[in-house]
C-alpha positions as a Markdown table, in Angstrom:
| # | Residue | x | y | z |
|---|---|---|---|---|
| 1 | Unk | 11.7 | -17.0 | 6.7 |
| 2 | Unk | 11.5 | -20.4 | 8.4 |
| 3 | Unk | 7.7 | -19.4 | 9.9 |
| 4 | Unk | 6.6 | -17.9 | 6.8 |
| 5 | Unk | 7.5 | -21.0 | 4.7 |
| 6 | Unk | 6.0 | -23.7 | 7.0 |
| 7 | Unk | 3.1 | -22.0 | 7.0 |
| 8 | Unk | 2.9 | -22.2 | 3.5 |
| 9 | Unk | 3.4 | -25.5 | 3.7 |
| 10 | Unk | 0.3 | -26.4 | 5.6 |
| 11 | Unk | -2.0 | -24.0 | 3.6 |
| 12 | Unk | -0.8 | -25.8 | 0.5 |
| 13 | Unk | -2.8 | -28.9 | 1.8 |
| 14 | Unk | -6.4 | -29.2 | 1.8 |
| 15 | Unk | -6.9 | -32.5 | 3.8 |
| 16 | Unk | -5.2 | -34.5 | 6.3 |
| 17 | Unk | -3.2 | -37.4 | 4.1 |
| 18 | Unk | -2.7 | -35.3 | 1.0 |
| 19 | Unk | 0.6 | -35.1 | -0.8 |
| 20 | Unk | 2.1 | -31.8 | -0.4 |
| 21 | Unk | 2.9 | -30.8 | -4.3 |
| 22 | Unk | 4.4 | -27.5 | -3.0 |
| 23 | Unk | 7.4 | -26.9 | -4.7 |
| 24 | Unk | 9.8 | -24.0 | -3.2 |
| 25 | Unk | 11.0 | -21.4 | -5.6 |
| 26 | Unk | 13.8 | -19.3 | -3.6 |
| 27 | Unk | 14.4 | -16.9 | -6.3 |
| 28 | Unk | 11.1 | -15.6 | -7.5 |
| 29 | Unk | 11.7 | -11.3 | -6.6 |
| 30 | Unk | 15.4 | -11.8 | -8.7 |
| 31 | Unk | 13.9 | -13.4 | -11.4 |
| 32 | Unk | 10.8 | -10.7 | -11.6 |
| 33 | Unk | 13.1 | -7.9 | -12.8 |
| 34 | Unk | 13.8 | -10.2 | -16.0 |
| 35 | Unk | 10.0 | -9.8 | -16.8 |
| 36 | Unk | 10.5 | -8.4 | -20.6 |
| 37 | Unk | 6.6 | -7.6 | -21.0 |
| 38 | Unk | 4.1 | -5.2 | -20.0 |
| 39 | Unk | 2.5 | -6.7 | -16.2 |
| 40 | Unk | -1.1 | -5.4 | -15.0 |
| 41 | Unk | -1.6 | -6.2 | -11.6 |
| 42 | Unk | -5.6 | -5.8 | -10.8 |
| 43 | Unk | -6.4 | -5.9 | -7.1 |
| 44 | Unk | -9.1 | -5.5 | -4.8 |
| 45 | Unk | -9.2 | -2.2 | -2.9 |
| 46 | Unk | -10.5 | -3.7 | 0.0 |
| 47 | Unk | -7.8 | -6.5 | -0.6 |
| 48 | Unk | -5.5 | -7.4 | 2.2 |
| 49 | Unk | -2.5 | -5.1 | 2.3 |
| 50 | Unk | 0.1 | -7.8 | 1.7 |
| 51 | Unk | -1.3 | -9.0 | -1.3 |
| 52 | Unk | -1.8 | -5.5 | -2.1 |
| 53 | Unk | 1.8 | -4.8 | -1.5 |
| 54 | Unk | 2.9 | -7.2 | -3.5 |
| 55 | Unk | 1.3 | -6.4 | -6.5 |
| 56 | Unk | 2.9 | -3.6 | -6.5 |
| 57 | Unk | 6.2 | -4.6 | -5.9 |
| 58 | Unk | 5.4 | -6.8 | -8.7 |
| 59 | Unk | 4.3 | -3.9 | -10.8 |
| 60 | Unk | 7.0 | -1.9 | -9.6 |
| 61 | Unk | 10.2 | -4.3 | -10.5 |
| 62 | Unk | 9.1 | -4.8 | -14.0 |
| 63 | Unk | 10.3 | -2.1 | -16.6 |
| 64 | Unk | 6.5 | -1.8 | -17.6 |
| 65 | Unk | 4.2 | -2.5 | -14.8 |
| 66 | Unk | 1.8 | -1.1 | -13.4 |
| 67 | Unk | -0.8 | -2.0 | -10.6 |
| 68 | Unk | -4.4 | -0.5 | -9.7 |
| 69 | Unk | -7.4 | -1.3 | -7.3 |
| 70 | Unk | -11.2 | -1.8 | -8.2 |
| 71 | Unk | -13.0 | 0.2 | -5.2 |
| 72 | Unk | -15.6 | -2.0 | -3.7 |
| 73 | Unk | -14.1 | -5.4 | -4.6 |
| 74 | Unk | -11.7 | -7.4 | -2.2 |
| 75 | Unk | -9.5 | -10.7 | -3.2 |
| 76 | Unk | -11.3 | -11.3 | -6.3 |
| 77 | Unk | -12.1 | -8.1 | -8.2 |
| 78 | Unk | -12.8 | -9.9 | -11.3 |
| 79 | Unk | -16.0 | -11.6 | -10.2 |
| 80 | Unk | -16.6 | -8.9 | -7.7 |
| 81 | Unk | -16.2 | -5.9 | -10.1 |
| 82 | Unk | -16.5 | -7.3 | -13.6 |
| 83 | Unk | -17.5 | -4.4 | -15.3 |
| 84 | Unk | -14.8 | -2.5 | -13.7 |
| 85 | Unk | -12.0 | -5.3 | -14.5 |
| 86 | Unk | -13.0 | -5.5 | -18.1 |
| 87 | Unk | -12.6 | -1.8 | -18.3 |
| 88 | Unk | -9.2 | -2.0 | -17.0 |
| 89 | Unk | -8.3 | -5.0 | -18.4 |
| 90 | Unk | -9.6 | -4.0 | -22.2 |
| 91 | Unk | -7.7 | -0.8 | -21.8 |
| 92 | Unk | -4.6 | -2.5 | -20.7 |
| 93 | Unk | -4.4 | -4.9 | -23.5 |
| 94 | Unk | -5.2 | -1.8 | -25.8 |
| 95 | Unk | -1.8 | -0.8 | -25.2 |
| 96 | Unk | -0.6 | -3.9 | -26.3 |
């Protein structure tokens, strides 16, 4: 944990000098669960598999969640994929 969260620490700067205005939350998974509305989580398929993973934890802890992948599209399958995100996206929200 103590590795994982320095790390964080220096990718939250961008230059050498510049206040750090990372501010640890400890309890982010417990307070998940307590999500009360419907979560899409839209990744990449050629994400990375952490971030991958935890969309779908995310997706996963919340009563009505639900995660997919756009194939052909990596961290940022918006931009990547539009067509395909609006698709998912406009379907999503037609649950709503």
């Amino acid at each position: 944990m103590q590795v994982s969260l320095r790390l964080t620490l220096r990718m939250s700067k961008h230059a050498a000098g510049e206040p750090n205005l990372l501010i640890p939350v400890r309890d982010t998974w417990d307070r998940v669960a307590r999500i009360d509305v419907p979560v899409l989580a839209v990744n990449g398929a050629l994400d990375s598999p952490d971030h991958i993973g935890m969309a779908e934890r995310v997706a996963s802890a919340v009563a009505n969640g639900r995660a997919t992948s756009i194939d052909g599209a990596a961290h940022y399958p918006n931009m990547e994929r539009p067509d395909a995100y609006d698709k998912i996206l406009a379907d999503f929200l037609r649950t709503l």
